[in-house]
Every structure is written in C-alpha cells, then in structure tokens.
C-alpha positions as CSV (number, residue, x, y, z in Angstrom):
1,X,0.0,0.0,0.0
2,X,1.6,3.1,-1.2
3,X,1.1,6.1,0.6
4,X,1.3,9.4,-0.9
5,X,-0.4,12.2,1.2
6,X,2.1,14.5,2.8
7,X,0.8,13.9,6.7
8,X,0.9,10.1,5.7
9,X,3.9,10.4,4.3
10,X,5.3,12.4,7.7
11,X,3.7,9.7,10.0
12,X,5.2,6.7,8.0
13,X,9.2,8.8,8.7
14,X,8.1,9.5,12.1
15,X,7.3,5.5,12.9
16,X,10.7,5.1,11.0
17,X,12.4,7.3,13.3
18,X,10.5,5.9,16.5
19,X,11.5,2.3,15.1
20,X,15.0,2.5,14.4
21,X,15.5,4.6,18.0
22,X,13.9,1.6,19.4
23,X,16.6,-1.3,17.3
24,X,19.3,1.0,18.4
25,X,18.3,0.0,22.3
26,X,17.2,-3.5,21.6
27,X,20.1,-4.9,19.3
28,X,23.0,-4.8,20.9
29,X,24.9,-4.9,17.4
30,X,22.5,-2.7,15.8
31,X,24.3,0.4,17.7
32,X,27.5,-0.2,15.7
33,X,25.1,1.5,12.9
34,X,23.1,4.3,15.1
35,X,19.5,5.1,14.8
36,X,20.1,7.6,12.2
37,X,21.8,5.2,9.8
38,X,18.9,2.6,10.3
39,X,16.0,5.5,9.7
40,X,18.1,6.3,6.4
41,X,17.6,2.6,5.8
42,X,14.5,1.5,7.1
43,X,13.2,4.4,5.1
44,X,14.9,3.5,1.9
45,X,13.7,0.3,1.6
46,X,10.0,1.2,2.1
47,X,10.7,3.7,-0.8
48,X,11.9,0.9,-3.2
49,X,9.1,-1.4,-2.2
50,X,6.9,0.9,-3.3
51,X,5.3,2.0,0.5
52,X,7.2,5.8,0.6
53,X,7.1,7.7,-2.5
54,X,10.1,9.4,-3.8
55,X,9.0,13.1,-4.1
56,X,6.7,14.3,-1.8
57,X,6.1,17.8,-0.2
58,X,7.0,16.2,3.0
59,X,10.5,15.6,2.1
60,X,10.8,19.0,0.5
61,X,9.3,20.9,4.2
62,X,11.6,18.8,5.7
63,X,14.7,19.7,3.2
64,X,13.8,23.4,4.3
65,X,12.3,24.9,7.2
66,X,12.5,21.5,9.3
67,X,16.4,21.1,8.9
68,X,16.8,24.7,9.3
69,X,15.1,24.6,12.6
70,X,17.0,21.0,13.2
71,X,20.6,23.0,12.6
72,X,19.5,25.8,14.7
73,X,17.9,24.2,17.7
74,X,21.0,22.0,18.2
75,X,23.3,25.0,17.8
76,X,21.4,26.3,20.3
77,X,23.0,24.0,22.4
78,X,26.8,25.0,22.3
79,X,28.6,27.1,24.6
80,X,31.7,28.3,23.5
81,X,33.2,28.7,26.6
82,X,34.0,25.6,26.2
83,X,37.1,26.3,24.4
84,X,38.5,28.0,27.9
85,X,37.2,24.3,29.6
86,X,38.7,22.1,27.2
87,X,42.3,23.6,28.2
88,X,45.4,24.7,25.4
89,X,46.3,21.7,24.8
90,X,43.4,19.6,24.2
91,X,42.6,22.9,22.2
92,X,45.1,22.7,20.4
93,X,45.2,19.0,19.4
94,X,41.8,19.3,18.1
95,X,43.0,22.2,15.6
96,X,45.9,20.0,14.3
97,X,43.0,17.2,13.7
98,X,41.1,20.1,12.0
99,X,43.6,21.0,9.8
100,X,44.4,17.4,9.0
101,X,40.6,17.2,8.1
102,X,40.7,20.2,6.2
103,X,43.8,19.1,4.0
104,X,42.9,15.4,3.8
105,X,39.0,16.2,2.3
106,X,41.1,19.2,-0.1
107,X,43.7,15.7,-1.3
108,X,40.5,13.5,-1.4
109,X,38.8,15.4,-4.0
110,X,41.3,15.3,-7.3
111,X,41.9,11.5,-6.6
112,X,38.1,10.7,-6.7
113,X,36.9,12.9,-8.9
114,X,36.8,10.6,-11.8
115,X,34.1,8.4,-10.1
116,X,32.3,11.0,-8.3
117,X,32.2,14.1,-10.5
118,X,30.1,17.2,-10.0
119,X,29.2,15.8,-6.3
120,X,32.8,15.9,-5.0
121,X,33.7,19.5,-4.2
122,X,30.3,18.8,-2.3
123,X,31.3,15.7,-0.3
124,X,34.6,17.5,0.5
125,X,32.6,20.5,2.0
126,X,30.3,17.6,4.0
127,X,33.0,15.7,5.2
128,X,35.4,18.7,6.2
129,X,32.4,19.5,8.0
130,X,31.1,16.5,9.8
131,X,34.9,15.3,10.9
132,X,35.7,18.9,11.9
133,X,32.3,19.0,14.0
134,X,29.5,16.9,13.4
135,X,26.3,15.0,11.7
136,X,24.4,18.4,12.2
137,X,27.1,19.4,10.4
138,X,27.0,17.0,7.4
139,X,23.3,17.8,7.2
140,X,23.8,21.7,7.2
141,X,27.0,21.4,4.3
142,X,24.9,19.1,2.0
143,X,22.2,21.1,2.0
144,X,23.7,24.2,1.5
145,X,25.8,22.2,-1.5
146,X,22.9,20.6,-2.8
147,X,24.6,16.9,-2.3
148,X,22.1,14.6,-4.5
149,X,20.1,12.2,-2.4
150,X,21.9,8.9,-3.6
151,X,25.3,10.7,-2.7
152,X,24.1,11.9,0.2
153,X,22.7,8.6,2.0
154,X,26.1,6.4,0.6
155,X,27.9,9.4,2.2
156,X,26.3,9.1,5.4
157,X,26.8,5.3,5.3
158,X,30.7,5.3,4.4
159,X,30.7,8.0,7.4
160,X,29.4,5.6,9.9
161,X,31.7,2.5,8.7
162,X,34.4,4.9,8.5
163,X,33.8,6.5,12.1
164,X,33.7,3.1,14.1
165,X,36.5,1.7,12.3
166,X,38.7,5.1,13.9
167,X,37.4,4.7,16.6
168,X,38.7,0.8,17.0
169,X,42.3,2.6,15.8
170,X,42.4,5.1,18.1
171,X,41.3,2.8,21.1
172,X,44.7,0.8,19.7
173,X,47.1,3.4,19.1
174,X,47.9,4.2,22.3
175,X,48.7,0.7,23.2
176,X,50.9,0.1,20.5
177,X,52.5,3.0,20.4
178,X,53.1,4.0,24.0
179,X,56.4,3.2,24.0
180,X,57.7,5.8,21.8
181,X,55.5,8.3,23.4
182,X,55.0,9.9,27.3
183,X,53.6,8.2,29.7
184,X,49.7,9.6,30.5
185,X,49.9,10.9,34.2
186,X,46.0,10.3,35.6
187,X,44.6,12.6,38.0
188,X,42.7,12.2,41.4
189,X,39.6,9.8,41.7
190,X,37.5,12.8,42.9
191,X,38.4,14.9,40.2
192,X,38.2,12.0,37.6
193,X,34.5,11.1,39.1
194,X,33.6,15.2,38.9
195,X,34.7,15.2,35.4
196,X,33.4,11.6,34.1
197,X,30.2,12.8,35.5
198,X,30.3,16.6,33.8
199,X,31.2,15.4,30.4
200,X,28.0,12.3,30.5
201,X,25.8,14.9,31.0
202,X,26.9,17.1,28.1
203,X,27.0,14.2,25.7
204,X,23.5,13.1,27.2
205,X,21.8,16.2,26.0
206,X,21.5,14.1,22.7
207,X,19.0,11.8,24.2
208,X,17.6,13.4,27.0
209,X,17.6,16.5,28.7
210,X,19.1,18.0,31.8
211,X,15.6,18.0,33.5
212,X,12.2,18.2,32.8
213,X,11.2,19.4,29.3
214,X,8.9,22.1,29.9
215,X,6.2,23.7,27.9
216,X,8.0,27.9,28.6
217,X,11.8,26.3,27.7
218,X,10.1,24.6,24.4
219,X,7.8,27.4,23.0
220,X,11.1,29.7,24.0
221,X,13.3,27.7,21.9
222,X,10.9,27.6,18.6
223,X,11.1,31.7,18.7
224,X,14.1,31.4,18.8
225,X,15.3,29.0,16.5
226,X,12.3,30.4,13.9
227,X,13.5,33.9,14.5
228,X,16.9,32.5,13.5
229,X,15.8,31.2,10.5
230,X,14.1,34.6,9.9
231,X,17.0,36.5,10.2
232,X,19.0,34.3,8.2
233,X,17.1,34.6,5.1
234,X,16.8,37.8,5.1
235,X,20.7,38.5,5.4
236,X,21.2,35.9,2.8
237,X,18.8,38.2,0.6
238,X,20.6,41.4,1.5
239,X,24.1,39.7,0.9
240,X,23.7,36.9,-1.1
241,X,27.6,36.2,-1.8
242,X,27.3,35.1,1.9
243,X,25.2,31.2,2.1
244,X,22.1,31.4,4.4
245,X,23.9,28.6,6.4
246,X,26.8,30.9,8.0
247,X,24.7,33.7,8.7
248,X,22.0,31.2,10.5
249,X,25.0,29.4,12.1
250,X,26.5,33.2,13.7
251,X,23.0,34.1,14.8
252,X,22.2,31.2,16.7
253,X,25.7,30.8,18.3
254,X,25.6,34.5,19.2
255,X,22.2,33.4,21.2
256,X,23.5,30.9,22.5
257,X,26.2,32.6,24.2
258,X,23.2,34.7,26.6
259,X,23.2,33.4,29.9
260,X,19.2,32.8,29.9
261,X,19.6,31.0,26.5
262,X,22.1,28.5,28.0
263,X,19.6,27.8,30.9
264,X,17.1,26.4,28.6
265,X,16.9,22.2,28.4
266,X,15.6,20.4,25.0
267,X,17.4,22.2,22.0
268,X,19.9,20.0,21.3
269,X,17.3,16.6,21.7
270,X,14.5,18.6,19.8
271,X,17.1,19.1,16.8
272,X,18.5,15.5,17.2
273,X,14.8,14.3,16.6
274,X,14.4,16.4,13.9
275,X,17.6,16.3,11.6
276,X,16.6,12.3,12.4
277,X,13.5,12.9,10.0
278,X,15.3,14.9,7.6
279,X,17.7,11.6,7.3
280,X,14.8,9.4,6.9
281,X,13.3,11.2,3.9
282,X,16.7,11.5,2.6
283,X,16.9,7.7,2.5
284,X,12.9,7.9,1.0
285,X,14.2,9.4,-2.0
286,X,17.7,7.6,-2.5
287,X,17.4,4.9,-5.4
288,X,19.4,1.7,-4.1
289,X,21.3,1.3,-7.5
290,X,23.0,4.7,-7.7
291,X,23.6,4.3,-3.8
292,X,25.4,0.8,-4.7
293,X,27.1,3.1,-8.0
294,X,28.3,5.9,-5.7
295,X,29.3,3.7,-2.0
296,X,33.0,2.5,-2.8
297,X,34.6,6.0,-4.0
298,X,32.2,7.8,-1.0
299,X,34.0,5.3,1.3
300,X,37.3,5.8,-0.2
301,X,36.8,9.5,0.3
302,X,36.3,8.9,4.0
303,X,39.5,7.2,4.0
304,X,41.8,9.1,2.6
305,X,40.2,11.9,4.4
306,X,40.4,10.2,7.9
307,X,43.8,8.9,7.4
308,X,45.5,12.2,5.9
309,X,43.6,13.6,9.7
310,X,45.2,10.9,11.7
311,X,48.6,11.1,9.9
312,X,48.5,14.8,10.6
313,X,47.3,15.1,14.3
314,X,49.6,11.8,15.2
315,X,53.1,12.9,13.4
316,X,52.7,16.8,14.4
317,X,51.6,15.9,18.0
318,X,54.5,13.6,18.5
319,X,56.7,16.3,17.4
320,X,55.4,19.1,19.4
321,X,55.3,16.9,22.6
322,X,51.7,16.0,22.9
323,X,50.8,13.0,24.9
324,X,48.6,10.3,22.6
325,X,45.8,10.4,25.6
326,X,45.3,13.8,24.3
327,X,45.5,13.2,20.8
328,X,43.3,10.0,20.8
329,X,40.6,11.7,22.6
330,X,41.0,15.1,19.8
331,X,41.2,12.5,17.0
332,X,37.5,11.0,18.2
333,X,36.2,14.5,19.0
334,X,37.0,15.4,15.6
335,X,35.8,12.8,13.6
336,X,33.5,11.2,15.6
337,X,32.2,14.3,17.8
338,X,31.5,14.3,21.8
339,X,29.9,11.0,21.9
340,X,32.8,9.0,20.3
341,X,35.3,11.2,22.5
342,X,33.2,10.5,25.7
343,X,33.1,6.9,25.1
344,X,37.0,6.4,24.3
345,X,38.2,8.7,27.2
346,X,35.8,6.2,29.0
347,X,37.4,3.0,27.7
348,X,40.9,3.9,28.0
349,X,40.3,5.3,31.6
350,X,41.6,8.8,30.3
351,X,38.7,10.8,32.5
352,X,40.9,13.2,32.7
353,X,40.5,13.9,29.1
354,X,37.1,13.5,28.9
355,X,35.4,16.7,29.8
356,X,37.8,18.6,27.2
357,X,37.1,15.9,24.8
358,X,33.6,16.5,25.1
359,X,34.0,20.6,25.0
360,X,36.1,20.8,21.5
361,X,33.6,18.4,20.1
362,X,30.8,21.0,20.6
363,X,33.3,23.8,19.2
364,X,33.5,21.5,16.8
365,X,29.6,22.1,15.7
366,X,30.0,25.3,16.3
367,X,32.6,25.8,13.5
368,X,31.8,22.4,11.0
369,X,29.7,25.1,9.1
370,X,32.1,27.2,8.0
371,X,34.9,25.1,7.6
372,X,32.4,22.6,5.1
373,X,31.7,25.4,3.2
374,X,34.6,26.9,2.9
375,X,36.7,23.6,1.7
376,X,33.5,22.7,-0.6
377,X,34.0,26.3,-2.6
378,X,37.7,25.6,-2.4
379,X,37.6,22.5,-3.7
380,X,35.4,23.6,-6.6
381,X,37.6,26.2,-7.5
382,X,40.0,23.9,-7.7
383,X,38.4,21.3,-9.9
384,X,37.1,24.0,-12.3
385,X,33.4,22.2,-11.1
C-alpha cells in the first residue's frame, strides 16, 4: 500500500524514526550502525518497495524549514566557553585534527573525482564538515551544496563505517605505540568522578535532557530557532555572496552565548529528533542502484580523508610533545564528535580527558559550518566544477 499524502507520508518517517530509535536499544549490534543510519535505511527500503514515495512535499518541508530549525535548535545547544574548559592543549590538538581534516578532504577530491564528478567538491565540504564537528554538520554542508540524495545517504553510510572503524584505531594506538610516546599521568579519583560525570551529562543532552522538558523552555526555543531562520534569510537576501547557512550558524551561536539562553533544556534533543527525520526522507528518496554506484569511491573519500587527519594530528603531535591520551581523545572529538570522545576517554580510563574531549567536540559544531563550506568552494575552484 503506497502512501502518498504528505501527513501520511510524515507519519510513516516519524514510525521510522521511532522504530530505528527503538533497534538501536534492543540490538545490541545494531548500535554499531546508530539510529540515524537505520532510519536512512529503514526508510529507503519502504521507498523501493513501493510503500514511501520518492518526491513528496514532506520531504521538500523537511529539506527546508524543518532542517533549518533541526541546525538551529541544536546549535542552540553550544557554549563556546567551552574552548576555555577544554584547556590549550586539548585545544590545540583538536585544531591539528582540524587542519588534517581540512587538507585530507582538499587531497580527497582530485583523486576521486573521476568516479564521483560534480558531487565531489560537495562531499569534501560535508566531510570537512562532519569530521571537523559533526552529523548536524554534514546535514547543514549538504544542503547548503545541494549533495544529491543517492550521494548523500552512501555518504552518510561510508561515514558511519568509517567512524567506528577510527574509533577501533584510536582505542589501539595508544597501546601500540606507548612506548615511543610519554607516559599519561592520571589525575585524582574525585576529580576524575567530577569530570566523568560533567562530560556524561553534556554528551546526554542528545537523548535526553538536563531536567524536565517544559512547555515555557520549548515554545522559547521555537522563537528562537524560527526567528533564527528569519534573520538568516533575510541576510542571505541582502548579501547573497554570503550562504544562508553561515549567517543562521553566527546568529544562533551569538544566542546561545546569553546566559538565559544556555539555561534552557531540549534544544539540542528537539534538533537531534528532527535532523533524524530529515535523514529518513533523505533515505525515502535515494534509489538503491546509484547508492550501490556511488558507496565505494564515498567510502574511499572517507578514507583518505580520515587517514591524511590521523597522519597529521599523530606525526605533528609527537613532534610538538603532545601526549597520545590527548590526541586519541582530539582525533574521536573530531571525527567522531563528543559521543565518540566521551566513550574512548571512558574506555581507556583517560577521564581526565574526557570533559575537554567533550568541549572541543561542541566547538567543533559550532565551527563544521564554515569550515564545510569553505573547503566545498575551495575544492570547486580547484576542480574547475
């Protein structure tokens, strides 16, 4: 039974989302993928089965306004003082990873342009910008590019793979090659506890908030986020040279930064839920054969990108004395944002570094925007694209 009408259409992406949320906690293994990987595919396949359709107004309101407000309600949610939190070093650390990000998506591009084409000054912009920040970041990149689709959901795919496989190396690399490297000095249990404690509830903003979601905090957040959106368009009008992106993404961090804004609880999960819908009808309107055409050169983009990052952030922190605690934990807050640096500051008993792991990978969201761009228009100058 195909369904066509566009509230149909939204409740069908909305049991999609509320389905692949609920795999994510009941499959164990099914979290290696994330519940925005599985709505992308869960979606998809009711699209080529004939159940989604593959336009529909839904997927265009969601393309517009909704991930607007999705980009803006989770930027809502970043404080930049957590630069000053995450210390100079770990500061630092994450700006070498940058860089390497930067440079390994600018080398990515010539070597894969032969398979990809027109769409790969785009997925340099969109990867520059999710392993510099983060998937709100990918999302805000690709649409400003206008990233087909097919590209789009095999980039988001080779991103995942590409994501838990760094993670696995940089759980290793400080193993193998501690010896060559100095020794990570821990700090006290209390302060360790303090810190563990701090960076879980930063990262569990995602999923839940830091107490009751109320009805003021909500209907505050839509003005602003709308009024964002507002203002964004209409700069974007005035100066056109400038995308509606960057201007939305300095309004809403200039927000942020008010003291009553910070106080508010739900922006960051109210985005999360709604750049999960945008995903969804991204993977409703992805044809499985182009996504099967396009997957190996997207995943060797995320290669050469991720490796060019790691070769970077390793070989210039050895030589400027950093410790690898501190670069593992910059390396996941890059590439696989505040989550993936919680989780191996965590493993590796580096709590220490968690709580500025987990601050540079919100500065990291906070800047993914302009760096995407600005490598994506780079790189297309460069390719004469």
């Amino acid at each position: 039974m195909r369904v066509d009408a566009p509230v149909s259409v939204f409740l069908v992406l909305a049991a999609v989302v509320l389905f692949s949320i609920k795999v994510e906690h009941w499959v164990p293994r099914a979290r290696v993928f994330g519940s925005v990987l599985l709505s992308i595919f869960f979606a998809g396949v009711l699209a080529n089965i004939g159940i989604l359709p593959g336009q529909s107004s839904a997927y265009s309101m969601l393309g517009g306004l909704g991930v607007s407000l999705g980009i803006a309600l989770v930027l809502l949610g970043v404080n930049l003082d957590s630069i000053r939190r995450a210390g100079p070093r770990m500061a630092a650390a994450f700006g070498l990873g940058a860089v390497g990000t930067g440079l390994g998506a600018t080398l990515a591009a010539p070597l894969l342009y032969g398979a990809l084409g027109p769409e790969t000054w785009k997925l340099a912009g969109q990867y520059a910008g999710t392993y510099i920040g983060g998937g709100v970041n990918m999302v805000a990149v690709g649409r400003t590019v206008g990233t087909s689709p097919e590209v789009f959901t095999a980039a988001v795919a080779a991103d995942n793979v590409t994501t838990a496989a760094w993670l696995m190396v940089c759980l290793s690399v400080p193993v193998v090659l501690r010896r060559w490297w100095p020794v990570h000095e821990g700090t006290d249990r209390q302060t360790d506890a303090d810190v563990a404690a701090e960076g879980a509830a930063e990262v569990a903003r995602f999923t839940r908030t830091r107490g009751p979601l109320t009805l003021e905090h909500t209907a505050t957040l839509v003005v602003l986020a709308v009024g964002a959106v507002w203002a964004a368009s209409a700069l974007a009008r005035a100066v056109p040279r400038v995308p509606e992106v960057l201007w939305l993404t300095t309004i809403v961090l200039l927000v942020a930064q008010v003291p009553s804004v910070r106080r508010l609880t739900g922006g960051l999960l109210l985005g999360n839920y709604v750049l999960h819908l945008f995903l969804a009808s991204l993977g409703a309107q992805s044809i499985v054969m182009e996504i099967v055409r396009v997957g190996p050169a997207v995943f060797y983009f995320t290669v050469v990108v991720v490796v060019v990052h790691g070769l970077l952030l390793f070989g210039a922190g050895r030589l400027l004395g950093f410790d690898l605690p501190t670069l593992a934990v910059a390396s996941q807050a890059n590439v696989g944002g505040p989550p993936s640096a919680m989780a191996l500051a965590t493993a590796r008993g580096y709590t220490d570094q968690l709580l500025p792991g987990v601050a540079v990978g919100l500065v990291g969201y906070a800047i993914g925007n302009y760096a995407g761009v600005g490598v994506a228009h780079l790189v297309r100058l460069w390719l004469g694209s």
